[in-house]
C-alpha positions as CSV (number, residue, x, y, z in Angstrom):
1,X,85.6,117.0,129.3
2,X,86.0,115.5,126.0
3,X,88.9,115.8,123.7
4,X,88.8,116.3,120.3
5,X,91.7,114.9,118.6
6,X,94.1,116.7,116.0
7,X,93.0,116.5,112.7
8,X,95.3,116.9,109.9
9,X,93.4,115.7,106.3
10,X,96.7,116.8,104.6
11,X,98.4,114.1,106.0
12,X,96.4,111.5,104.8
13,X,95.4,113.5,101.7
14,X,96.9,111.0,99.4
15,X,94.8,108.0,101.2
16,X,91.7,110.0,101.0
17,X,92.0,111.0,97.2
18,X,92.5,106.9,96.2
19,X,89.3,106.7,98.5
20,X,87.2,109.3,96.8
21,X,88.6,107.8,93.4
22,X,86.8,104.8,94.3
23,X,83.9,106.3,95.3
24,X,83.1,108.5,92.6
25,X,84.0,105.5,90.1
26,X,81.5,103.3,92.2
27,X,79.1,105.9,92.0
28,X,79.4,106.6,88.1
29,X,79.3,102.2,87.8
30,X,75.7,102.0,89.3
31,X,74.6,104.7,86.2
32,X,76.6,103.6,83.2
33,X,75.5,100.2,81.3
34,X,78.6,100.2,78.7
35,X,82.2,101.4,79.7
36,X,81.5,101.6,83.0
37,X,85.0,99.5,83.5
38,X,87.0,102.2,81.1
39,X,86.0,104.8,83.1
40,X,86.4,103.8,86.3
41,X,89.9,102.7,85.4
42,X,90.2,106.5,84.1
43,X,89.1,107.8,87.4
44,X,91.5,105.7,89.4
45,X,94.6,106.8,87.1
46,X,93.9,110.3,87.6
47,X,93.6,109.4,91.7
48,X,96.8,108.0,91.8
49,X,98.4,111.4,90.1
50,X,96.7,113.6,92.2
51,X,97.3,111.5,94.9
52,X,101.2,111.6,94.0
53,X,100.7,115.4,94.3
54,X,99.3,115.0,97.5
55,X,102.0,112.8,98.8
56,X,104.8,115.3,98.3
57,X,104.7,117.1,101.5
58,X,104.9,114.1,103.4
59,X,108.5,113.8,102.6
60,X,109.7,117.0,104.7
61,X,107.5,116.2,108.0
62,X,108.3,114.2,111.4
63,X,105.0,114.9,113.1
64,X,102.1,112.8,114.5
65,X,98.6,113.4,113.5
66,X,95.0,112.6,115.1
67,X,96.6,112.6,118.5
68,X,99.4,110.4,117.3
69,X,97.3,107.5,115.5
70,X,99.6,108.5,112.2
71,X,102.7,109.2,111.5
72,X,103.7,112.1,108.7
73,X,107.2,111.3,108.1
74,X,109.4,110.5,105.1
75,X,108.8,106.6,105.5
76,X,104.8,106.6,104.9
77,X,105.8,109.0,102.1
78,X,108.5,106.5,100.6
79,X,105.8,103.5,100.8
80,X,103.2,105.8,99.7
81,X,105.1,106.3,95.8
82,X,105.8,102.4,96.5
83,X,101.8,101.7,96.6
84,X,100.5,103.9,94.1
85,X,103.1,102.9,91.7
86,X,101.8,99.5,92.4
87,X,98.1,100.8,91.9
88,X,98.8,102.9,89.0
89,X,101.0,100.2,86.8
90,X,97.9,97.0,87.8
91,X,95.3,99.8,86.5
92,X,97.1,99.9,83.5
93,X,97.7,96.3,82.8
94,X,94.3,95.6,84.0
95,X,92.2,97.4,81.7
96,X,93.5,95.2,78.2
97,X,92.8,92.1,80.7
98,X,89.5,92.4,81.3
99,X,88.2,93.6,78.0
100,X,90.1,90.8,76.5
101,X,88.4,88.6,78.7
102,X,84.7,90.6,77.8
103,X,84.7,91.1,81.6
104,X,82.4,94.5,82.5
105,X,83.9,94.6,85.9
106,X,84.0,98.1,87.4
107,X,84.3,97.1,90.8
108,X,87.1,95.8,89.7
109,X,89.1,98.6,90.0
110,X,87.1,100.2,93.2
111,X,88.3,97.6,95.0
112,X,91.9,98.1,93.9
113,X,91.6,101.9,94.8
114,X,90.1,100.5,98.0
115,X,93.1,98.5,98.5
116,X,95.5,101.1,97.9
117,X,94.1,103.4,100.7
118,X,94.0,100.4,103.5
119,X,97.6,100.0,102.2
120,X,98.8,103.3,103.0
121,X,97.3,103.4,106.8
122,X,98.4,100.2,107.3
123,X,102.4,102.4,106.4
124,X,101.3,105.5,108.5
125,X,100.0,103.7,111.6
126,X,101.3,104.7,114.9
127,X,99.1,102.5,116.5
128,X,98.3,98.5,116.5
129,X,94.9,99.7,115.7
130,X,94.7,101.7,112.8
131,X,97.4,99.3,110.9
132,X,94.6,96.5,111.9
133,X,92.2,98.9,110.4
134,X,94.4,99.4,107.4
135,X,95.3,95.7,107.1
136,X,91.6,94.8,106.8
137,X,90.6,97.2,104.6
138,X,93.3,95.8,102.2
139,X,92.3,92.3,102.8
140,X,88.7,92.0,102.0
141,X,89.2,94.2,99.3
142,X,92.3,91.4,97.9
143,X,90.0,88.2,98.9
144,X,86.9,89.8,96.0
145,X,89.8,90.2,93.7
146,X,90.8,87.1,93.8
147,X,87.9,85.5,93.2
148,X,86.0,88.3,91.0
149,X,86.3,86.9,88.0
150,X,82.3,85.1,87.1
151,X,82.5,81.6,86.6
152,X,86.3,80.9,87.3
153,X,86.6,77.8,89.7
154,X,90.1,78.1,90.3
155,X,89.8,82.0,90.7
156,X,87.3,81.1,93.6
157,X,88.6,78.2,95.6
158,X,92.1,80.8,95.9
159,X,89.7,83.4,97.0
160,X,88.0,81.1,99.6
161,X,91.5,79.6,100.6
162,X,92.7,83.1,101.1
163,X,89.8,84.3,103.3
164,X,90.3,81.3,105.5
165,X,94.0,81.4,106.1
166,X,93.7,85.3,106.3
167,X,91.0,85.4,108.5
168,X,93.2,83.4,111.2
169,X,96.5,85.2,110.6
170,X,94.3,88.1,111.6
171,X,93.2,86.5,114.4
172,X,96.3,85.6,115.4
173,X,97.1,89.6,115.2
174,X,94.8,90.6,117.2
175,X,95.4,88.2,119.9
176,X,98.8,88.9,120.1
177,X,98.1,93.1,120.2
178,X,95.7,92.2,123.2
179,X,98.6,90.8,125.3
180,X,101.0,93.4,124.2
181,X,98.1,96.2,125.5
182,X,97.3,93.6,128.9
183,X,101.1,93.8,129.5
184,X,101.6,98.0,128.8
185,X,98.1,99.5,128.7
186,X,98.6,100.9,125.5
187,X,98.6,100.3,121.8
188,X,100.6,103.1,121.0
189,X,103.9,102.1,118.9
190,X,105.8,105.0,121.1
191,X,104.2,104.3,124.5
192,X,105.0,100.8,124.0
193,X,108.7,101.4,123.4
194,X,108.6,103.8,126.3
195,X,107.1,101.3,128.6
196,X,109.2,98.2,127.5
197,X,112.5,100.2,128.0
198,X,111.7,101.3,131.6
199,X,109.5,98.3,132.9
200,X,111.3,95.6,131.5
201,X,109.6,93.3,129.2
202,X,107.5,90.0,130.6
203,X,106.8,86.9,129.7
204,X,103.6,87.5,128.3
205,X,104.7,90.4,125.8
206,X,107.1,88.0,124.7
207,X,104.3,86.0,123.8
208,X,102.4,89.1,122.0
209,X,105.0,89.7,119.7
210,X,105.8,86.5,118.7
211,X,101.8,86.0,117.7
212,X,102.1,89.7,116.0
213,X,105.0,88.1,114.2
214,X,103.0,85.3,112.8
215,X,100.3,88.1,111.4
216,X,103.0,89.6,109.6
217,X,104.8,86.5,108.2
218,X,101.6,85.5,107.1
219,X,101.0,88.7,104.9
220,X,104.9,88.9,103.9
221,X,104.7,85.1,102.6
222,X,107.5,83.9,104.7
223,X,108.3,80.1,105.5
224,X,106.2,78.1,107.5
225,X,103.2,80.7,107.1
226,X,103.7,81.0,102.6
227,X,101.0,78.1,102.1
228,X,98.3,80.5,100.4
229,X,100.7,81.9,98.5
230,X,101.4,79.6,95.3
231,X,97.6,78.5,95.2
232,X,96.4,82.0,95.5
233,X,98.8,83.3,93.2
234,X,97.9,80.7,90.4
235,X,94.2,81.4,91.0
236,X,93.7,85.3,91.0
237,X,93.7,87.2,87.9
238,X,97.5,87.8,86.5
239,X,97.3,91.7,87.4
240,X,96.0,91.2,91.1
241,X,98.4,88.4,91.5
242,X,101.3,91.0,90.4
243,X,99.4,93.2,92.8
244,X,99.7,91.1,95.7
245,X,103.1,90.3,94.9
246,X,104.1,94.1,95.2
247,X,101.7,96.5,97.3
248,X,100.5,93.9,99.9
249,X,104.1,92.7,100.5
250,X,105.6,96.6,100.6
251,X,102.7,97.5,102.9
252,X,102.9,95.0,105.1
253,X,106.7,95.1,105.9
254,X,106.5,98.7,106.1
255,X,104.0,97.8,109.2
256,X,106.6,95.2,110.4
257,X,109.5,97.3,110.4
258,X,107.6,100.4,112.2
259,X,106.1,97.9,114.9
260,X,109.2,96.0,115.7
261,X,111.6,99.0,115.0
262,X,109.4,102.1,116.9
263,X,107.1,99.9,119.2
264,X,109.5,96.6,120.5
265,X,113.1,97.4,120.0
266,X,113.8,96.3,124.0
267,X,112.7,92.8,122.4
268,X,115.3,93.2,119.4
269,X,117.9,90.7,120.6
270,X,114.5,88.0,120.9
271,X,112.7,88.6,117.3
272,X,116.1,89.3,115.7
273,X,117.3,85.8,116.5
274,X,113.3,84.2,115.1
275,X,114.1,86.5,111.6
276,X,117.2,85.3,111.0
277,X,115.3,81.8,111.1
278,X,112.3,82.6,109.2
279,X,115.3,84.2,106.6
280,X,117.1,81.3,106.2
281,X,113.9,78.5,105.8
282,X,112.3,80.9,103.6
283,X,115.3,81.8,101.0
284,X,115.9,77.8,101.0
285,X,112.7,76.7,100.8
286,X,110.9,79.2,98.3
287,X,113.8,78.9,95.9
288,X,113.7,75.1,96.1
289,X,110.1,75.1,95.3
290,X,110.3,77.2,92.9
291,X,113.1,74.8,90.9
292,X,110.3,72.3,90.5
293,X,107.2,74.4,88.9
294,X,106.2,74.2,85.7
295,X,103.1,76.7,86.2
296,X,104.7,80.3,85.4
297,X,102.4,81.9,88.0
298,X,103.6,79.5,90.7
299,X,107.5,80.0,89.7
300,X,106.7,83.5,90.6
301,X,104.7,82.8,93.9
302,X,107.6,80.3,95.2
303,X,110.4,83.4,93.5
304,X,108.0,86.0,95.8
305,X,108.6,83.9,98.9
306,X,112.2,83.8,98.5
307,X,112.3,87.1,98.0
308,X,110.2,87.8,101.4
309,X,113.9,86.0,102.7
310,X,116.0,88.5,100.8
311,X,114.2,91.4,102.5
312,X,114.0,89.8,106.1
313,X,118.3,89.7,105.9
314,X,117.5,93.3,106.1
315,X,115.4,93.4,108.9
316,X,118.0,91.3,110.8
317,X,120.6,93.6,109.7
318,X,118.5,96.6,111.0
319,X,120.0,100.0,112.0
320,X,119.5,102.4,109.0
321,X,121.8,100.7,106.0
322,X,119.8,97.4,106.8
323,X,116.6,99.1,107.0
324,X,116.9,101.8,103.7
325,X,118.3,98.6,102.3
326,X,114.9,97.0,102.6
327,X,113.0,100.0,101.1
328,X,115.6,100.2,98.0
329,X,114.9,96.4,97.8
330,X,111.0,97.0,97.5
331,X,111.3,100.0,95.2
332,X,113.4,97.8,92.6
333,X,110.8,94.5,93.2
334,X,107.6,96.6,92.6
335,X,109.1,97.4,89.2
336,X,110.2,93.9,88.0
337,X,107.6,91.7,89.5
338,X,104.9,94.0,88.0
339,X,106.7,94.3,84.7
340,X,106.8,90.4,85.0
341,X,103.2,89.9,85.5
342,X,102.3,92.2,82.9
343,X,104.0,89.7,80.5
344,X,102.4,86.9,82.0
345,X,98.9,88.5,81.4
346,X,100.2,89.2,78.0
347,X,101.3,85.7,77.3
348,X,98.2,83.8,79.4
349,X,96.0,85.9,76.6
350,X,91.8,84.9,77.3
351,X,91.2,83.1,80.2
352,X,94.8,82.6,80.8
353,X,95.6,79.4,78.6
354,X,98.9,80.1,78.6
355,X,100.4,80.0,81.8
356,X,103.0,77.2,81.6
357,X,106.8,78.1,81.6
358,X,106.5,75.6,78.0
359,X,104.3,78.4,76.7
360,X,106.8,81.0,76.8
361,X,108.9,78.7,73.8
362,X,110.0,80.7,71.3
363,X,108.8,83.9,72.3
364,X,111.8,85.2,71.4
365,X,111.4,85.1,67.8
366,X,107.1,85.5,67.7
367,X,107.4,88.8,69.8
368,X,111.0,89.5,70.8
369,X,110.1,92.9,72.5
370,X,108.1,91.3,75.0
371,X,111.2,88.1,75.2
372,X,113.9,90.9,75.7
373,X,111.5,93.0,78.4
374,X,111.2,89.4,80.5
375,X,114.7,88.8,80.2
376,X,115.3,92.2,82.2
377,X,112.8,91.0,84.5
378,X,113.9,87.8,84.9
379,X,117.4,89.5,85.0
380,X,116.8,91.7,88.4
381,X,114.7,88.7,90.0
382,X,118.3,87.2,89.4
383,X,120.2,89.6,90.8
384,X,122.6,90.2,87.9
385,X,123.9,93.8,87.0
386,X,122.8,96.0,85.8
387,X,119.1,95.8,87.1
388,X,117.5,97.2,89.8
389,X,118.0,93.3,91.5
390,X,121.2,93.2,91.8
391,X,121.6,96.9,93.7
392,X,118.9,95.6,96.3
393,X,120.6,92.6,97.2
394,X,123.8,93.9,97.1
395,X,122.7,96.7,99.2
396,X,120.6,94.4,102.3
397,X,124.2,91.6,101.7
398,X,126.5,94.2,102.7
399,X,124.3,95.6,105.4
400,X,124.1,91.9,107.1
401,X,128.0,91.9,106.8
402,X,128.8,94.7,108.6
403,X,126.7,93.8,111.2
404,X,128.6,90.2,111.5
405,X,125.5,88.0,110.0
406,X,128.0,86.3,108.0
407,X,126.2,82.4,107.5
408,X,123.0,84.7,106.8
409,X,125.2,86.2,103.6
410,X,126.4,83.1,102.6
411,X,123.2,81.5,102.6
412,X,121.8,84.5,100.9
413,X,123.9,84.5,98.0
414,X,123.7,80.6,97.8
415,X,120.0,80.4,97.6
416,X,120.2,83.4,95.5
417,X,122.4,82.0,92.5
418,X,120.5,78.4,92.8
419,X,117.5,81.0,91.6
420,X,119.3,82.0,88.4
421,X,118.4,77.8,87.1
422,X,114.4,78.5,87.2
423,X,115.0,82.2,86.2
424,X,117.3,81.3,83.3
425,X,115.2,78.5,82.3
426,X,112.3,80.6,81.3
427,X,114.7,82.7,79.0
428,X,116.3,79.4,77.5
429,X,112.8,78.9,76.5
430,X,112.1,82.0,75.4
431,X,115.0,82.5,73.5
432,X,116.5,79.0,72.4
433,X,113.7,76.9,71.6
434,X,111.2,77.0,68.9
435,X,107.4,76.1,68.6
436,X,106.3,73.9,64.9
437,X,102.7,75.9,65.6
438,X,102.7,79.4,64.2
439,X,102.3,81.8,67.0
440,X,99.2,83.5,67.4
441,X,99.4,87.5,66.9
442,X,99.4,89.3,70.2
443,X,97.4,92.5,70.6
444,X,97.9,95.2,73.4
445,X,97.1,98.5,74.2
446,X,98.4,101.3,75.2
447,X,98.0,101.5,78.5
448,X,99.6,97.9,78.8
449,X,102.6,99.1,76.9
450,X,102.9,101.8,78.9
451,X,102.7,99.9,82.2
452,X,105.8,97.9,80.3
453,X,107.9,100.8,79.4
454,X,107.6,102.6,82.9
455,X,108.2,98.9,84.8
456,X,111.2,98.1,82.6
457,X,112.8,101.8,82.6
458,X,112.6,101.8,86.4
459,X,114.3,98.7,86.7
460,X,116.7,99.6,84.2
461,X,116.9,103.6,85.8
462,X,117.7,102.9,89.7
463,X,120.1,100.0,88.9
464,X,122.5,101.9,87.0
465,X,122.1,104.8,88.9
466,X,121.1,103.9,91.9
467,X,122.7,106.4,94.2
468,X,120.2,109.2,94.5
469,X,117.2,106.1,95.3
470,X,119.8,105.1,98.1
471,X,119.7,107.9,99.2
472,X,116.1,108.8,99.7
473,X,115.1,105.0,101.2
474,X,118.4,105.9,103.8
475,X,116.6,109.6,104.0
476,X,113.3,107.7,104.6
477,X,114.7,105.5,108.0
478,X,116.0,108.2,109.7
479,X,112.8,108.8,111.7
480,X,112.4,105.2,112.9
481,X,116.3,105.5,114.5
């Protein structure tokens, strides 16, 4: 007899309105010859509201779905506001970009839509497969961003790169799900935890989650698997690069922590001890790196990596404070590096020209609302009070203290003031030197000033009063404990 599974739409409502977005905007693209790129950035703002809507109920469930292949529970809905704030605030910044560029690209933002739905099942999954699934529908939608822009050379040897280096991380994924399913029959985050605590765990799972490990490394950018990122990063358009930085990153550590923290905690005292590794290499090196840069883009990418080393401290720290610690820590990075990248596509102007941290010279003083929004940026990237920054890594330090990671801290906060040279460099620039040229007048639109105002008030917002955003990422972990 055949079994039809549970079907709950509502639960995935909020994935299935970003999809339909896309959709209706591809649909409307094939008909309309001029503003076919205006419009579809219209439909996909009004997805991600109603899509917000739909996300609401999430927040008070606990309950599998489609015989357990999702999970409704507070976390998806946390990472759910994460990714469509990420969508929303690249749509905004996006549409100035292209038409600055005299780039009719609605695909452009289909894809993104696209994106943001593979995002959020890659969050939800309760099951290897379906965060594959998710994870590939994210991915080839993020390889034709990177390289959609016509006649950009750079834009597509980072989308080639990308495809090749992704397409074996994903490989590597897979081959490491099929030895966890050979070892446990199942692919089932809870019948996998079930299994491991009663049957022990072998050799050859061992194996599988080191090789699921990699996959995720590779998609959070950490140390040794971060070599797409600064090439990428410098090659994709400014807002998908800010995109990448933000949505992918969220999403894909959301799928880390509910694989490692539902599906393989009898392996905890194993991948804890590789973390803490892959924390310390990857706060050293990507901060080092970054020192050296004199491309703003790649200051960023090397920044992002280190900041994949901040978040893994949190992982290592697990239990809930380490955990909501990590979710706080994304919420306050989506708002700054997106707020950052929308003043880097401000400043690159056509074709990106301007994308050296020399170009940024007295800024200050040509347009000092833009200077005094990257200084806040720059500011919580930093760590320094009172931004959004500082709470995060004060929040994931104090976790990895009381759980007696003490040379992880130290490190940490090493590596993390050896950032505030490259960080404060950019605002020296900005602020204390001057250009003999005469600046060239700046235009944006609304809907890039908007996508300013809400990333600098957020990072302004939950750093000085953080405690109700605490709460909710603690709130958030509960079901994963």
């Amino acid at each position: 007899m055949i079994q039809v599974p549970e079907i709950n739409l509502g639960g995935i409502l909020p994935a299935i309105v970003l999809t339909l977005a896309g959709l209706i905007a591809l649909v409307a693209g094939l008909f309309l010859r001029k503003g076919a790129s205006t419009f579809s950035a219209l439909v996909g703002l009004v997805g991600v509201l109603i899509a917000f809507w739909a996300n609401s109920p999430l927040r008070f469930m606990d309950k599998p779905a489609f015989s357990g292949l999702i999970a409704l529970d507070a976390f998806s809905w946390f990472f759910n506001i994460l990714i469509l704030i990420a969508v929303g605030l690249t749509i905004l910044m996006s549409v100035r970009y292209l038409a600055d560029d005299g780039h009719e690209l609605y695909e452009y933002f289909v894809l993104l839509l696209f994106a943001g739905a593979g995002l959020m099942f890659m969050v939800s999954g309760q099951h290897i497969l379906v965060i594959f699934i998710g994870l590939e529908t994210l991915s080839i939608s993020i390889y034709v961003l990177t390289g959609i822009l016509p006649g950009n050379l750079k834009s597509s040897e980072a989308a080639l790169k990308y495809l090749i280096l992704g397409a074996f991380s994903s490989g590597i994924f897979l081959y490491g799900a099929a030895l966890l399913y050979g070892t446990c029959g199942s692919l089932s985050l809870p019948a996998m935890m079930k299994f491991f605590q009663t049957s022990g765990v072998t050799t050859m799972a061992n194996v599988g989650m080191g090789l699921l490990l990699v996959g995720f490394a590779f998609k959070v950018a950490a140390v040794p698997f971060h070599m797409w990122t600064p090439d990428v990063y410098e090659g994709a358009p400014a807002p998908i690069t800010g995109f990448m930085s933000v949505g992918v990153k969220a999403a894909a550590f959301a799928a880390f922590i509910r694989v490692f923290f539902e599906a393989l905690p009898a392996m905890q005292i194993n991948w804890v001890q590789v973390l803490w590794g892959l924390a310390v290499v990857t706060m050293i090196l990507g901060n080092l790196a970054a020192l050296v840069q004199e491309n703003i883009k790649r200051m960023l990418a090397y920044s992002s990596i280190a900041h994949a080393g901040y978040i893994l401290v949190g992982m290592v720290a697990g239990k809930e404070a380490g955990t909501s610690g990590v979710l706080y820590y994304l919420l306050a990075y989506t708002f700054t590096n997106l707020g950052a990248f929308t003043i880097v596509t401000l400043v690159g102007r056509r074709g990106e020209a301007n994308v050296l941290i020399d170009d940024y010279r007295g800024l200050a003083r040509s347009h000092p609302v833009l200077a005094l929004a990257m200084s806040i940026f720059l500011f919580s990237l930093a760590g320094i009070p009172p931004t959004a920054g500082f709470v995060g890594k004060f929040t994931i330090f104090s976790a990895a203290i009381s759980t007696g990671y003490i040379w992880l801290v130290i490190i940490g906060v090493l590596t993390s003031a050896a950032s505030v040279f490259y960080y404060f460099r950019v605002i020296m620039k900005m602020d204390m030197e001057v250009v003999e040229k005469e600046s060239e007048e700046m235009l944006f639109g609304p809907l890039t000033a908007l996508a300013l105002s809400i990333a600098a008030f957020g990072v302004l917002y939950i750093g000085i009063f953080p405690t109700t955003y605490l709460s909710l990422a603690a709130e958030s972990v509960k079901t994963l404990f």
